[in-house]
mmCIF file of the C-alpha atoms, coordinates in Angstrom:
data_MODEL
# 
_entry.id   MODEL 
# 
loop_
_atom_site.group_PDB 
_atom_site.id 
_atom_site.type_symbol 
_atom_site.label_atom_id 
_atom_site.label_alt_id 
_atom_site.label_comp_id 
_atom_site.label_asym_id 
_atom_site.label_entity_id 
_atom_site.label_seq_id 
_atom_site.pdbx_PDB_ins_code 
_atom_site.Cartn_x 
_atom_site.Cartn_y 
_atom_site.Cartn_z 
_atom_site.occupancy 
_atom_site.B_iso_or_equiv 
_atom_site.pdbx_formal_charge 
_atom_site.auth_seq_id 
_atom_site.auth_comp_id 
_atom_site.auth_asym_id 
_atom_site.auth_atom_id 
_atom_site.pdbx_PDB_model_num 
ATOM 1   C CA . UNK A 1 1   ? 6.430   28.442 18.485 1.00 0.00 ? 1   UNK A CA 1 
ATOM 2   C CA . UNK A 1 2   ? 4.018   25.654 19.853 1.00 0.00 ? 2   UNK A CA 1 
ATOM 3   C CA . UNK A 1 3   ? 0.903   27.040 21.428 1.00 0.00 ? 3   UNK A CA 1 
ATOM 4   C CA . UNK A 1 4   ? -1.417  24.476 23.961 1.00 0.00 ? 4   UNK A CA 1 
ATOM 5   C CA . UNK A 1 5   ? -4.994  24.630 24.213 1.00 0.00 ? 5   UNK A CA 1 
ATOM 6   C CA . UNK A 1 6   ? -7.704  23.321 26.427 1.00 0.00 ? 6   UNK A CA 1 
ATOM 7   C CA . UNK A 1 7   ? -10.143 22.991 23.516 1.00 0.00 ? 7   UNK A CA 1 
ATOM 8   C CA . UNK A 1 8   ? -10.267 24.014 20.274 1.00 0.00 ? 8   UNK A CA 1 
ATOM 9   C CA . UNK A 1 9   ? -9.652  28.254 19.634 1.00 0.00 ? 9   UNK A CA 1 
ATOM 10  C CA . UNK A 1 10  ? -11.816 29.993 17.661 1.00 0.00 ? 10  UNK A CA 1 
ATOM 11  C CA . UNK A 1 11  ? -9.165  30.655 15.150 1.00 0.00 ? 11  UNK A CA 1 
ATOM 12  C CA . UNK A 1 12  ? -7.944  26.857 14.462 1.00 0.00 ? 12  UNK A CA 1 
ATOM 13  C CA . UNK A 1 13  ? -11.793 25.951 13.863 1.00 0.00 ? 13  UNK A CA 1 
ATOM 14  C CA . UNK A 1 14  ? -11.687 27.791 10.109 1.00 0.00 ? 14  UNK A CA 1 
ATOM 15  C CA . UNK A 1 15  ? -8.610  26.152 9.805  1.00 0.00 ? 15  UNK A CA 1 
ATOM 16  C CA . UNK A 1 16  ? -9.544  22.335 10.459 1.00 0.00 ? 16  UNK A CA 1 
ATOM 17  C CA . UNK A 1 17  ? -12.824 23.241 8.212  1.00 0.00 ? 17  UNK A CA 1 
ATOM 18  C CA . UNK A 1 18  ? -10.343 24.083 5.205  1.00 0.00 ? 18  UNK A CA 1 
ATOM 19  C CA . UNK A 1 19  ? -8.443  20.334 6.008  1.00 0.00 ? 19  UNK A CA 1 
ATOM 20  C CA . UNK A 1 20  ? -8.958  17.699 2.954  1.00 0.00 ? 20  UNK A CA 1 
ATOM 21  C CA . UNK A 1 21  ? -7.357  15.228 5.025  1.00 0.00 ? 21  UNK A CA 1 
ATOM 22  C CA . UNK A 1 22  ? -6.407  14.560 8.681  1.00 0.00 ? 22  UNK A CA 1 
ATOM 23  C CA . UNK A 1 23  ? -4.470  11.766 10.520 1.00 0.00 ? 23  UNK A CA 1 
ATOM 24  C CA . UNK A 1 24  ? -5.818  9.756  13.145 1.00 0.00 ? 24  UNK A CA 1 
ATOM 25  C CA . UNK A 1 25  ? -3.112  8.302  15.907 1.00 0.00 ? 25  UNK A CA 1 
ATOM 26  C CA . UNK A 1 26  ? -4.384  5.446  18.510 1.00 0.00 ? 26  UNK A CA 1 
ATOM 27  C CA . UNK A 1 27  ? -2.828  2.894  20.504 1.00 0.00 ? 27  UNK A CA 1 
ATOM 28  C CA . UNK A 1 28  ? -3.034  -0.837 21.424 1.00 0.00 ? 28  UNK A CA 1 
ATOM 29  C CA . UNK A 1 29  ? -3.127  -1.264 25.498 1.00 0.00 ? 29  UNK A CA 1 
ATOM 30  C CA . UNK A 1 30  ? -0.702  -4.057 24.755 1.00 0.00 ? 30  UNK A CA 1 
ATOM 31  C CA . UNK A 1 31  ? 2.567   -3.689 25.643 1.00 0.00 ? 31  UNK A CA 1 
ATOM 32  C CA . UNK A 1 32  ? 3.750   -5.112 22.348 1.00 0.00 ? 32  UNK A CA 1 
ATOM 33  C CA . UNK A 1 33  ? 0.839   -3.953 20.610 1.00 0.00 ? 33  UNK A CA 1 
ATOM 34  C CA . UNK A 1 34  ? 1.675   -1.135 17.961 1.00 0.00 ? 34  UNK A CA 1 
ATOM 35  C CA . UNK A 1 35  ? 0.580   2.768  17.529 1.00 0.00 ? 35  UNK A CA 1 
ATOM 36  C CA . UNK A 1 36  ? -1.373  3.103  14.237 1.00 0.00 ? 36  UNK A CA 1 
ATOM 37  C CA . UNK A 1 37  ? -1.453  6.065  12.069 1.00 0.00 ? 37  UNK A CA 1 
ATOM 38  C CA . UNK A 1 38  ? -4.140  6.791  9.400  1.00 0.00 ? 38  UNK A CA 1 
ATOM 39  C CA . UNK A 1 39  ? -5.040  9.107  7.163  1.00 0.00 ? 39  UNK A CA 1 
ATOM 40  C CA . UNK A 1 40  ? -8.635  10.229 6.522  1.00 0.00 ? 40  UNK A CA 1 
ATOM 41  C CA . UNK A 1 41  ? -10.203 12.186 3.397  1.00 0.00 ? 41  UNK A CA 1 
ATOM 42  C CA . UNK A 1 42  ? -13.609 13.095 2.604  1.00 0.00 ? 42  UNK A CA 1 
ATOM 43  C CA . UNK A 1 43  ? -15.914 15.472 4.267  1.00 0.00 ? 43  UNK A CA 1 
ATOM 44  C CA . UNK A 1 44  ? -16.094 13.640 7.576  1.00 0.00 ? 44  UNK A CA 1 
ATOM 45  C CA . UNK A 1 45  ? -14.804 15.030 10.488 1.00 0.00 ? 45  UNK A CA 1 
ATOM 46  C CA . UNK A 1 46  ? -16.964 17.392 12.275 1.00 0.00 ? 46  UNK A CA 1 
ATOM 47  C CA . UNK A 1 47  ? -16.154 20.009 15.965 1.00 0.00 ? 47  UNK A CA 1 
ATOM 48  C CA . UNK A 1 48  ? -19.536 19.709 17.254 1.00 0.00 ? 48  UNK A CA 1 
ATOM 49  C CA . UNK A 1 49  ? -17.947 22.459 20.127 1.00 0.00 ? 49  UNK A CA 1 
ATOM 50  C CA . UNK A 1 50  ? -14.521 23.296 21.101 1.00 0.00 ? 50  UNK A CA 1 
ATOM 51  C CA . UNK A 1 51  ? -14.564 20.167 23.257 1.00 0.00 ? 51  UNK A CA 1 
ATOM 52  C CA . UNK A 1 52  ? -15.843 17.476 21.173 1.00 0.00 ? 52  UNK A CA 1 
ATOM 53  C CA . UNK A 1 53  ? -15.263 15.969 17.456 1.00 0.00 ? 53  UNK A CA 1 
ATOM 54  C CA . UNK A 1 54  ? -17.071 13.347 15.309 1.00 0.00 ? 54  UNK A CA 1 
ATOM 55  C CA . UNK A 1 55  ? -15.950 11.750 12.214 1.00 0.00 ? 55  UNK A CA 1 
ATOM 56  C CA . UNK A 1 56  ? -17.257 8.501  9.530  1.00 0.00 ? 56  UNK A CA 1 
ATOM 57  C CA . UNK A 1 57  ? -14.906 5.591  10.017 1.00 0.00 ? 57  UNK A CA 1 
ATOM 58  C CA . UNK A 1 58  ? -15.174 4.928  6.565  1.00 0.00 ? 58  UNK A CA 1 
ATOM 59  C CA . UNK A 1 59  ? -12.857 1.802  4.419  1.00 0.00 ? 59  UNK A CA 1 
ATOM 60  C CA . UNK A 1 60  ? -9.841  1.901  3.091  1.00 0.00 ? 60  UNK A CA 1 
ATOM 61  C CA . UNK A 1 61  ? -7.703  2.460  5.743  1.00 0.00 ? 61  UNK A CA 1 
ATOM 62  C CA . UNK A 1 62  ? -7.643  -0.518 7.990  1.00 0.00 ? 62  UNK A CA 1 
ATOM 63  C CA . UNK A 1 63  ? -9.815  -0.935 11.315 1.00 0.00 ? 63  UNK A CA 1 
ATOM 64  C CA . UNK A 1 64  ? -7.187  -0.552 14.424 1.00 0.00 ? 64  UNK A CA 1 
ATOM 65  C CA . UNK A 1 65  ? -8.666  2.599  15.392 1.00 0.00 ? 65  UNK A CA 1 
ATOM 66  C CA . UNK A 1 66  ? -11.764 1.114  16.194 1.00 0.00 ? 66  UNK A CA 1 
ATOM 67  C CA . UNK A 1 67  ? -10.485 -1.894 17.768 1.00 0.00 ? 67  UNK A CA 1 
ATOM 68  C CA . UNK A 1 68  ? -8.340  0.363  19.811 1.00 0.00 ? 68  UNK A CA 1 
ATOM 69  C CA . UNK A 1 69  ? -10.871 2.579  21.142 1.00 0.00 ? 69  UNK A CA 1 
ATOM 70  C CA . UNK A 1 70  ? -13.190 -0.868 21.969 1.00 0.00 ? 70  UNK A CA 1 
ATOM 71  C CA . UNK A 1 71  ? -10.631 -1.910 24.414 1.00 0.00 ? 71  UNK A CA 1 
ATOM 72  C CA . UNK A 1 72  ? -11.657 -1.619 27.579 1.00 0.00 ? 72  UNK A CA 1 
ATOM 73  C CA . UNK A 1 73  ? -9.504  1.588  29.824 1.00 0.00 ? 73  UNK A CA 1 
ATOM 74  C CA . UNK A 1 74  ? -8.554  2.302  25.804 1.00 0.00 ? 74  UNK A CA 1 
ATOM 75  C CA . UNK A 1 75  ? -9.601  5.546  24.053 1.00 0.00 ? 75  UNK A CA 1 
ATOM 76  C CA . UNK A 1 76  ? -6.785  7.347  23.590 1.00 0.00 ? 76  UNK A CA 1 
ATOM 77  C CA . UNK A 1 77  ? -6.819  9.301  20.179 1.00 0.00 ? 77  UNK A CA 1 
ATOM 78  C CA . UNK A 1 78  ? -4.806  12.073 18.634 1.00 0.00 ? 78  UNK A CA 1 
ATOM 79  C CA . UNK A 1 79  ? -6.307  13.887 15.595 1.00 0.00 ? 79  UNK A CA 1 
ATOM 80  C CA . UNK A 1 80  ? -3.542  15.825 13.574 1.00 0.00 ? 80  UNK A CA 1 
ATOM 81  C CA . UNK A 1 81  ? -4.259  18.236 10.715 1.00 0.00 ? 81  UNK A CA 1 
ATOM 82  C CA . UNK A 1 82  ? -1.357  19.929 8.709  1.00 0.00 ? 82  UNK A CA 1 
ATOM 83  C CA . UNK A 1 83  ? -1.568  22.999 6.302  1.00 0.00 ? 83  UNK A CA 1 
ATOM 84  C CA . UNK A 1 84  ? -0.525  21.896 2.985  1.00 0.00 ? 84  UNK A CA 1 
ATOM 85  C CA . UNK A 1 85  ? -0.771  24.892 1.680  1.00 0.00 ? 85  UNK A CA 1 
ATOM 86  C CA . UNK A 1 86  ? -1.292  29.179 2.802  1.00 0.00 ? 86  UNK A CA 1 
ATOM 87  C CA . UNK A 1 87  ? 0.401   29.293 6.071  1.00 0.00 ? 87  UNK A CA 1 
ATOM 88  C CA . UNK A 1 88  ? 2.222   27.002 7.661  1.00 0.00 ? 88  UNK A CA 1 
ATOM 89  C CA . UNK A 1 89  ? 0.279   25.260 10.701 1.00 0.00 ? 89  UNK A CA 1 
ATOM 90  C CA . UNK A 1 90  ? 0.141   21.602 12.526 1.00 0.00 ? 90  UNK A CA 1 
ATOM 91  C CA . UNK A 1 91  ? -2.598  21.225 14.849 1.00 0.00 ? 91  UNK A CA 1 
ATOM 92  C CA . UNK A 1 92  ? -3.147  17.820 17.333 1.00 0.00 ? 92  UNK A CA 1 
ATOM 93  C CA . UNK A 1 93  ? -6.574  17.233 18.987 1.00 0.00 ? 93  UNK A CA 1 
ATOM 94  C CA . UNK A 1 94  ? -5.973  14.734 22.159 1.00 0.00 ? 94  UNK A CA 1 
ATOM 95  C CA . UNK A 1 95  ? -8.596  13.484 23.103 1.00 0.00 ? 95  UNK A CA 1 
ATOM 96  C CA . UNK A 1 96  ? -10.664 10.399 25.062 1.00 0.00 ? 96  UNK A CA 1 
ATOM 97  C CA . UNK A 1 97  ? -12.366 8.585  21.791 1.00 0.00 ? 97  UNK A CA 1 
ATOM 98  C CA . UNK A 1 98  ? -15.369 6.364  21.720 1.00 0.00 ? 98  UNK A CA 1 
ATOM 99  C CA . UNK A 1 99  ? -16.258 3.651  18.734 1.00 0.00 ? 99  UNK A CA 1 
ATOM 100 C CA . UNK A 1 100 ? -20.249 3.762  17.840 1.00 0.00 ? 100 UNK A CA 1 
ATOM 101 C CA . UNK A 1 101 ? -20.599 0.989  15.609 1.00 0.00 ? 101 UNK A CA 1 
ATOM 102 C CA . UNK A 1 102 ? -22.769 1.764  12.326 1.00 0.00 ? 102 UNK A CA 1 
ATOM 103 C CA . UNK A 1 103 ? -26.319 0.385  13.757 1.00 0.00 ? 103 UNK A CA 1 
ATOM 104 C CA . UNK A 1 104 ? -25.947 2.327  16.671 1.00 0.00 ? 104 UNK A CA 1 
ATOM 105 C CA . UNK A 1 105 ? -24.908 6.064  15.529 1.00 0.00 ? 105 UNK A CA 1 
ATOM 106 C CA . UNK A 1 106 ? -27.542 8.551  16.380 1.00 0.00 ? 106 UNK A CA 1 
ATOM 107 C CA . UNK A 1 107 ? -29.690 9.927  13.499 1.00 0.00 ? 107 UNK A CA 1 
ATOM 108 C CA . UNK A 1 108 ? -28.828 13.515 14.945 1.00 0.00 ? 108 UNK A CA 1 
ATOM 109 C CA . UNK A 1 109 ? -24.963 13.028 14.331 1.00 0.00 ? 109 UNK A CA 1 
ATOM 110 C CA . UNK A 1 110 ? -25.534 11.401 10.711 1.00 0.00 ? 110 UNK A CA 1 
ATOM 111 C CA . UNK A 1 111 ? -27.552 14.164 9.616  1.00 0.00 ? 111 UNK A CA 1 
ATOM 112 C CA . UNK A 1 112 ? -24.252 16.620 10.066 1.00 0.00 ? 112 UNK A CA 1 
ATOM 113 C CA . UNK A 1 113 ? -22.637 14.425 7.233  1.00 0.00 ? 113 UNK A CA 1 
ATOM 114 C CA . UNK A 1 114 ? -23.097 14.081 3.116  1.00 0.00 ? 114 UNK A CA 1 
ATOM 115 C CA . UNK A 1 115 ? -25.885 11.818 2.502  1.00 0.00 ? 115 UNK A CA 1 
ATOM 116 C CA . UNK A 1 116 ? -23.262 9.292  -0.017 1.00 0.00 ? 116 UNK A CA 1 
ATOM 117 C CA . UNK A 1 117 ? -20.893 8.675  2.757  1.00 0.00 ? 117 UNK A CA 1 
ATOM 118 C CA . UNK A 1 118 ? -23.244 7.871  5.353  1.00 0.00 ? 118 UNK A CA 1 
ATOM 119 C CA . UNK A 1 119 ? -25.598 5.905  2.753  1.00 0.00 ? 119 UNK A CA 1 
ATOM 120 C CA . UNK A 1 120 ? -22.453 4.150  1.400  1.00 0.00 ? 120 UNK A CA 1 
ATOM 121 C CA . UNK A 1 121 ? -21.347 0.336  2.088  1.00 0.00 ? 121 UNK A CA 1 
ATOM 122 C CA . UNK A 1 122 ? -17.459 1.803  3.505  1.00 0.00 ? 122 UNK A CA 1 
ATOM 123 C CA . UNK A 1 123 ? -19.332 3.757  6.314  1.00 0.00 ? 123 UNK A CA 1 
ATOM 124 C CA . UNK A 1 124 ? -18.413 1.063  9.309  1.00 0.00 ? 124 UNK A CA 1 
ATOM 125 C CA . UNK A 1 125 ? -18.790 3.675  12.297 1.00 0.00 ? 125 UNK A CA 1 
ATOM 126 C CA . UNK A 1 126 ? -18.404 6.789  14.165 1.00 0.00 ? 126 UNK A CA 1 
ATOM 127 C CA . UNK A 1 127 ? -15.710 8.098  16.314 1.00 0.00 ? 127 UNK A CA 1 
ATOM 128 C CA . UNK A 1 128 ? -16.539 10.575 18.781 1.00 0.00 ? 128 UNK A CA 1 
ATOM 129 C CA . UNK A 1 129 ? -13.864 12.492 20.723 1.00 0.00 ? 129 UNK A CA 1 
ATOM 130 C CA . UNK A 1 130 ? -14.144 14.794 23.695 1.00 0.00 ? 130 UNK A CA 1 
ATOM 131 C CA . UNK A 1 131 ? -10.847 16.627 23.402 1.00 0.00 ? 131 UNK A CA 1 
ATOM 132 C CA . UNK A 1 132 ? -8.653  16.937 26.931 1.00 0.00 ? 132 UNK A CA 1 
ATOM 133 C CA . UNK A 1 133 ? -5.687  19.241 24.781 1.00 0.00 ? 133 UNK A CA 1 
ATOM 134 C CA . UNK A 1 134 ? -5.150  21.092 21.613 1.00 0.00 ? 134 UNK A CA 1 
ATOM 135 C CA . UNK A 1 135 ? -2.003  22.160 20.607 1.00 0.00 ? 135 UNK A CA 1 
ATOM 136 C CA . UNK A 1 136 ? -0.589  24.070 17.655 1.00 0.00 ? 136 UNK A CA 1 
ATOM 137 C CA . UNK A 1 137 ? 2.978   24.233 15.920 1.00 0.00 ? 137 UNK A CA 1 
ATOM 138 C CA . UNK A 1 138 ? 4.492   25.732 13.430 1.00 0.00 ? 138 UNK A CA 1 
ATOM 139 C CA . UNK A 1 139 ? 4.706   23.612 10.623 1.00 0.00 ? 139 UNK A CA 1 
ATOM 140 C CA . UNK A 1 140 ? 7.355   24.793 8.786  1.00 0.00 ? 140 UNK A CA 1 
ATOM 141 C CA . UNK A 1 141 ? 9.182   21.396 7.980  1.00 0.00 ? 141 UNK A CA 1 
ATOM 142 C CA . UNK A 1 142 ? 5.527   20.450 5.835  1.00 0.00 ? 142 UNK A CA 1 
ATOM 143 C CA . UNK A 1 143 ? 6.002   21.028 2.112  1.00 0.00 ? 143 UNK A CA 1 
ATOM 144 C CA . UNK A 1 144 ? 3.447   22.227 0.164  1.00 0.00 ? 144 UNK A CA 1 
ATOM 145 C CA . UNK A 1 145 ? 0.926   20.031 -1.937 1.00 0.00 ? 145 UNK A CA 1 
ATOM 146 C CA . UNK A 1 146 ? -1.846  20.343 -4.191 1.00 0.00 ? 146 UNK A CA 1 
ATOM 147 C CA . UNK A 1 147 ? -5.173  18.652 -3.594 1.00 0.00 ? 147 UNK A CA 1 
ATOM 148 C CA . UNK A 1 148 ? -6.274  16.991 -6.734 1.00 0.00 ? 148 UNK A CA 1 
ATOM 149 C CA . UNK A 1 149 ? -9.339  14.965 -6.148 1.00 0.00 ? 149 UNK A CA 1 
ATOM 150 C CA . UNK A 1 150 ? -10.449 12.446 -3.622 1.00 0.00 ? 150 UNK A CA 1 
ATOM 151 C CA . UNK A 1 151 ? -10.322 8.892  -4.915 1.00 0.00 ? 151 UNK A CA 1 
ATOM 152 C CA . UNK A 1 152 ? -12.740 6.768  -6.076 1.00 0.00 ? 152 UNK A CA 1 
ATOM 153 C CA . UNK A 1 153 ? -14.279 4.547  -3.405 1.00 0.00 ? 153 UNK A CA 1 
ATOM 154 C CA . UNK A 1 154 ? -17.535 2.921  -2.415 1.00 0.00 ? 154 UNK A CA 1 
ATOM 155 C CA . UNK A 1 155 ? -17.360 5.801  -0.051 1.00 0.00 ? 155 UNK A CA 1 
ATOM 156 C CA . UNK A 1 156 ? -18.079 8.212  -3.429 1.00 0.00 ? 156 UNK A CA 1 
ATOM 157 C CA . UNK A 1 157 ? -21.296 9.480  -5.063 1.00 0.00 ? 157 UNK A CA 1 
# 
């Protein structure tokens, strides 16, 4: 059974450490604009607290979410991890977003990251969220599957 949060539970926080890839969800304000899905690998997404995330917009996945959270009364952002394996659990992070563009992310935040992906050419940005809901479900309709490797990128070592 579903479970909703008002930030991030100390229990989930192990689990979306564990996560080799999440999915980001954003918006257009456009009323025939689209909702874009996309999937993120790589050791990039950070809680700084229960209340507020950070990850690399890195290439290789298109640049809507960034041009959605630029639009002005935009922001809206839904970050969704899924256990893949060990028990089953989907967990959604709602949250107000924010686009920093690369020149302008604070040396404090890239220090949290590996040195490759913020030295790399593919780091365009960072996202910052400041999460309004959390909630859980049970994520029994996920299969299971085996991480292998991330790809190679320009993202990569």
């Amino acid at each position: 059974m579903g479970k909703a949060y008002r930030q991030v539970p100390p229990a989930q926080v192990k689990f979306i450490q564990r996560q080799k890839m999440f999915f980001v969800g954003t918006a257009n304000l456009d009323k025939d604009g689209h909702v874009n899905i996309s999937p993120k690998g790589y050791d990039c997404f950070l809680l700084l607290d229960p209340k507020t995330f950070v990850y690399l917009d890195l290439t290789g996945s298109g640049s809507e979410t960034a041009a959605y959270l630029m639009q002005k009364d935009n922001g809206r952002i839904t970050i969704m991890f899924i256990s893949y394996e060990g028990a089953p659990n989907i967990l959604r992070l709602f949250a107000k977003g924010t686009y920093i563009i690369h020149d302008e992310v604070p040396e404090e935040l890239l220090r949290h990251f590996p040195k490759h992906l913020v030295e790399s050419p593919g780091f365009r940005g960072l996202v910052r969220g400041e999460i309004h809901r959390v909630s859980s479900s049970c994520g029994y309709a996920v299969p299971y599957y085996d991480y292998k490797s991330d790809r190679d990128s320009p993202c990569r070592k």
